[in-house]
C-alpha positions in Angstrom: 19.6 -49.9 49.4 16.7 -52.6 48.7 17.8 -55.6 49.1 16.8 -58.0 45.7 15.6 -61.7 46.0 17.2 -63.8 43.5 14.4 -66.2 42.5 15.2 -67.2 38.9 17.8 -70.2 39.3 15.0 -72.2 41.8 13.1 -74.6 39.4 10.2 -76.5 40.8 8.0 -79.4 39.5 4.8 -80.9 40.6 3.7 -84.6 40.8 0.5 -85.9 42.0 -1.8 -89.1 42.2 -5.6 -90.0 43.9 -6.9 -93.6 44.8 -10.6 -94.3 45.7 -10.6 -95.7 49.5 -11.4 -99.6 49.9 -14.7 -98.7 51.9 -16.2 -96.2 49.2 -16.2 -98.7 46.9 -17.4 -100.9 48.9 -20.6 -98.2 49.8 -20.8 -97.1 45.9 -19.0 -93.7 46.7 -17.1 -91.7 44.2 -13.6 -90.8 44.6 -14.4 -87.8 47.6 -10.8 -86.6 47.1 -9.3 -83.8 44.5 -6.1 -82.9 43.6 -4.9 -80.4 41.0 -1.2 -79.3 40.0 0.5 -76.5 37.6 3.7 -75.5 37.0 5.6 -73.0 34.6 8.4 -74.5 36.3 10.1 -71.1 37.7 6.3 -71.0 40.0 4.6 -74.0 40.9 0.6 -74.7 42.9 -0.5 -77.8 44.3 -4.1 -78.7 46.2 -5.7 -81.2 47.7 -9.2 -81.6 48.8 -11.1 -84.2 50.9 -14.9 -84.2 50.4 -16.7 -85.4 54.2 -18.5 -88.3 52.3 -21.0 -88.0 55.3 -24.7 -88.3 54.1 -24.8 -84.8 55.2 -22.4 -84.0 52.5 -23.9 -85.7 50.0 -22.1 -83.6 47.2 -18.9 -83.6 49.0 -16.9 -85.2 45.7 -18.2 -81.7 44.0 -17.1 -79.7 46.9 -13.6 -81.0 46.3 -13.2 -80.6 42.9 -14.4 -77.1 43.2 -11.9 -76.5 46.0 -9.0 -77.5 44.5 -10.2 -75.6 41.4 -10.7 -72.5 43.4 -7.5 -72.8 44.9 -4.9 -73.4 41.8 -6.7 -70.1 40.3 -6.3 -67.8 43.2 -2.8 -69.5 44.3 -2.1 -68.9 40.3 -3.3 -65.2 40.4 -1.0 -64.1 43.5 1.8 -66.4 42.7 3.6 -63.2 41.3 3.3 -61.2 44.4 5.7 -63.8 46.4 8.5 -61.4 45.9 9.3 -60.3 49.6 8.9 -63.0 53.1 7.8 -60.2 54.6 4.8 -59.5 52.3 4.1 -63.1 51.8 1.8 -63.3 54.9 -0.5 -60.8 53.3 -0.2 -62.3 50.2 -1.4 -65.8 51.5 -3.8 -64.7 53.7 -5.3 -62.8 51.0 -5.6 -65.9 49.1 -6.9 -68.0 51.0 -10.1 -65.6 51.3 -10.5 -65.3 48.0 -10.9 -69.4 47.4 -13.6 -69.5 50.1 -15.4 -66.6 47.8 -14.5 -68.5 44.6 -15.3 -71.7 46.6 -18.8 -70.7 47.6 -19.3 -69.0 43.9 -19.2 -72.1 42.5 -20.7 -74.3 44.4 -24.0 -71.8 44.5 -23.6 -71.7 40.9 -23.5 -75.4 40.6 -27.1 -76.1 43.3 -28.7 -73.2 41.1 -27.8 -75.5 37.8 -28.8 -78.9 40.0 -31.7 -78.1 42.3 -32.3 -80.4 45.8 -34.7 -82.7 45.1 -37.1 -81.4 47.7 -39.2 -84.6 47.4 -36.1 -86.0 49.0 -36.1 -85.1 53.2 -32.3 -84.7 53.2 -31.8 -82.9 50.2 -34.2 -80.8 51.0 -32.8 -79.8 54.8 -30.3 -78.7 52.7 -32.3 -75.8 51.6 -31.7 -73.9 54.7 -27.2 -74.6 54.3 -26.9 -75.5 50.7 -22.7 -75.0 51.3 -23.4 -78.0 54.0 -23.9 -80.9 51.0 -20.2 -80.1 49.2 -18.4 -79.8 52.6 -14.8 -80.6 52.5 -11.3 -79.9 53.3 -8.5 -77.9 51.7 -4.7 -77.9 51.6 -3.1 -75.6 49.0 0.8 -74.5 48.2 2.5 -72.1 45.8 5.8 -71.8 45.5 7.8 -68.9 43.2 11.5 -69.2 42.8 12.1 -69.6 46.5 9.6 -68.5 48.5 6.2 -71.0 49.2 3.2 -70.5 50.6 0.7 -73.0 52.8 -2.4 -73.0 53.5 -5.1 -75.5 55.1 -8.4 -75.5 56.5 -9.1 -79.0 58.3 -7.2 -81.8 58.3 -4.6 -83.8 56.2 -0.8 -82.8 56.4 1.5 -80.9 54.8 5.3 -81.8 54.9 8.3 -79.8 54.2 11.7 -82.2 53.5 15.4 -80.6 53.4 18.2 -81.8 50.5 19.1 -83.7 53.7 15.7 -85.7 53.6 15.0 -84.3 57.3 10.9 -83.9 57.4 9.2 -80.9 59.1 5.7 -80.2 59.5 4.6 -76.8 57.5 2.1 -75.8 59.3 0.9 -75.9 63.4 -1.4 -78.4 64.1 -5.8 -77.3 64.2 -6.5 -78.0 67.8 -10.1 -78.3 66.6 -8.9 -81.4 65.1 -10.0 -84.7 67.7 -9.8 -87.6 64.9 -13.6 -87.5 64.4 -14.5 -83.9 63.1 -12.8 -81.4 61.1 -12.7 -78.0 59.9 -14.3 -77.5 56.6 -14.6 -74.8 53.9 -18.6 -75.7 54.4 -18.2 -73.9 58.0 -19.9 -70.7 58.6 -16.7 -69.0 59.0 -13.9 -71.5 57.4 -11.3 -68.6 57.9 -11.4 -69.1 61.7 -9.9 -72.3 60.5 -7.2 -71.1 58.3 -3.2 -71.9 59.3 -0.6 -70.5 56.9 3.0 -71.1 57.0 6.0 -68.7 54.3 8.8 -70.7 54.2 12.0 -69.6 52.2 13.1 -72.7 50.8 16.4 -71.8 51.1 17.0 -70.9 54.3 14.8 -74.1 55.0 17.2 -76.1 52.1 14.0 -77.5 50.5 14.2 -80.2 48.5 10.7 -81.0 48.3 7.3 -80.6 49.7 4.6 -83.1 50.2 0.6 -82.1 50.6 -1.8 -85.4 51.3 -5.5 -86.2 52.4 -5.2 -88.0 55.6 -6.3 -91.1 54.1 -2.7 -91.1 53.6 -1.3 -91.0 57.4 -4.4 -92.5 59.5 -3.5 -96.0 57.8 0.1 -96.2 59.2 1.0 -97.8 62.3 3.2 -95.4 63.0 1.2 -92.5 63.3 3.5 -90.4 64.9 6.4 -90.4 62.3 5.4 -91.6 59.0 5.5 -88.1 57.6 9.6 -88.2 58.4 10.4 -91.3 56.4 8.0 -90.7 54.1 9.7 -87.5 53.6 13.0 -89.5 53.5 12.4 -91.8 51.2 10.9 -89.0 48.3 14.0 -87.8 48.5 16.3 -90.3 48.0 14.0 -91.7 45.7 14.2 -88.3 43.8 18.0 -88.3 44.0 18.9 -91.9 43.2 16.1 -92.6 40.9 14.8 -89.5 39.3 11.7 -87.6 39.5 10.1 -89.3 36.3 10.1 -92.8 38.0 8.5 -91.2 41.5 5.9 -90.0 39.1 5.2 -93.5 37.8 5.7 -95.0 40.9 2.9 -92.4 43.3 0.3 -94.2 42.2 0.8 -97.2 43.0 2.1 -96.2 46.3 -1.3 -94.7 47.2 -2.8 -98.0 46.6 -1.9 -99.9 49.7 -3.4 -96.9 52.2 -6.4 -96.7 50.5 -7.1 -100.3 50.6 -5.9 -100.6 54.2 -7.1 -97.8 55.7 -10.3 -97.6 53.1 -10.3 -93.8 52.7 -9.6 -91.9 49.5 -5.9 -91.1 49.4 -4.4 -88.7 47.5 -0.8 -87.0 47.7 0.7 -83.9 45.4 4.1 -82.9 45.8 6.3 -79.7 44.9 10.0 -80.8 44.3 12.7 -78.8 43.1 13.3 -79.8 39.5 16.9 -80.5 39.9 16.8 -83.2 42.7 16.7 -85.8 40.1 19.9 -84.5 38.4 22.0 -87.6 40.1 19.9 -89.6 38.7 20.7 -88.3 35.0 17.1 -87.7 34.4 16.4 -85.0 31.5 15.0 -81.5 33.2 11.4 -82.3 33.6 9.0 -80.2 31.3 8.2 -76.7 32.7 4.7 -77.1 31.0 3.6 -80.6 32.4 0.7 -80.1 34.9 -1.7 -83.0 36.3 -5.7 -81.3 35.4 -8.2 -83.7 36.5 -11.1 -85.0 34.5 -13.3 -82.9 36.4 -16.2 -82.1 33.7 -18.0 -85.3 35.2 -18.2 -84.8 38.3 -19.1 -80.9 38.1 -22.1 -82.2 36.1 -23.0 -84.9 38.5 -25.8 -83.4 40.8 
């Protein structure tokens, strides 16, 4: 006999927050970072995306936005399939093709409405790799009932943290990776790049998962094991003080990074909606999801 998953008591909830880096405002940047969230609060999808902000990638903020965009649509479309770990490979591997399609869609869609300026020598070396001028990075999750999915292509991290508050790393490191370059969805072939990770958060006891740029972690001094009290802290945070005031409070905590470090920071996290039920906080709203202002900067050229 088959054995059933029982998925429908696991309730999840997504928070998330961006903050412009010190040193793009001080070069008259945009924000080069995305992130987008949704929850029906049985299923759950985060992303975050880092556009290059290299001259090269002189549409990178567009890339990002389109990236997370891409990914909460196809992470959204499969979310249903997470019904058995052993098909949830397929499932995310699957997935992660079909953003780089959806990725690349849109962002040929987006040069055809906003030519190069050809009058312009770097635009128009872009000709030859229009991809190349929205490079950026991408780090996506679903989770449905108790079964998540990760996925990245280049860098920033991606944290898994027990009820305990013990801190894991989701996915293997890129050994591409040497602190200078990264993998990018602008690559030829981005899916050389991909790492995916199934986790069943309850064999894992998952209390939460954390997914940030790595504006986040470069700024800390202790670059080694942030991630773990960082993962600590969410948690008890979560427990003592309720989901609702980590909300309020992500923000602000972004702040400090991004003015230190002076990259874009951004941070979106997947917690299980009942970590906050010591606190006495109300179950959070199944239909609260963090959507981006992106209209502006998809019109931007």
């Amino acid at each position: 006999m088959e054995h059933a998953r029982v998925t429908l008591g696991t309730q999840w909830t997504v928070l998330s927050a961006s903050r412009i880096g010190s040193v793009h405002v001080r070069d008259d940047l945009p924000l080069q970072d995305a992130v987008l969230t949704w929850t029906d609060g049985r299923q759950a999808v985060a992303a975050v995306a880092d556009g290059h902000g290299h001259r090269a990638h002189f549409r990178s903020d567009i890339g990002s936005a389109l990236a997370a965009v891409s990914a909460v649509e196809e992470m959204r479309r499969v979310i249903g399939d997470l019904t058995d770990p052993e098909s949830a490979g397929d499932v995310v591997t699957a997935a992660a093709a079909a953003i780089v399609e959806s990725w690349e869609t849109k962002v040929r869609h987006h040069v055809a409405a906003n030519p190069f300026d050809l009058g312009d020598p770097r635009q128009a070396a872009a000709s030859d790799d229009p991809l190349r001028p929205y490079g950026t990075t991408l780090l996506a999750a679903a989770v449905s009932g108790d079964l998540m999915i990760v996925l990245q292509i280049g860098d920033g991290d991606a944290v898994i943290v027990s009820d305990q508050g013990e801190a894991s790393r989701a996915l293997p490191d890129d050994p591409q990776l040497d602190g200078l370059h990264t993998s990018s969805l602008c690559e030829p072939e981005p899916l050389r790049s991909l790492r995916t990770a199934v986790i069943d958060t309850r064999v894992e006891d998952i209390a939460l998962a954390f997914f940030c740029t790595d504006g986040f972690g470069t700024s800390r001094v202790d670059a080694g094991g942030w991630w773990r009290q960082t993962g600590e802290q969410l948690v008890d945070f979560g427990r003592t003080r309720g989901l609702d005031w980590v909300r309020d409070q992500l923000p602000s905590w972004l702040d400090e990074p991004a003015q230190i470090g002076g990259d874009d920071t951004s941070m979106a996290i997947i917690a299980r909606a009942d970590l906050g039920a010591a606190a006495g906080e109300r179950p959070v709203d199944p239909e609260r999801t963090f959507l981006p202002e992106l209209a502006d900067t998809l019109d931007r050229p």
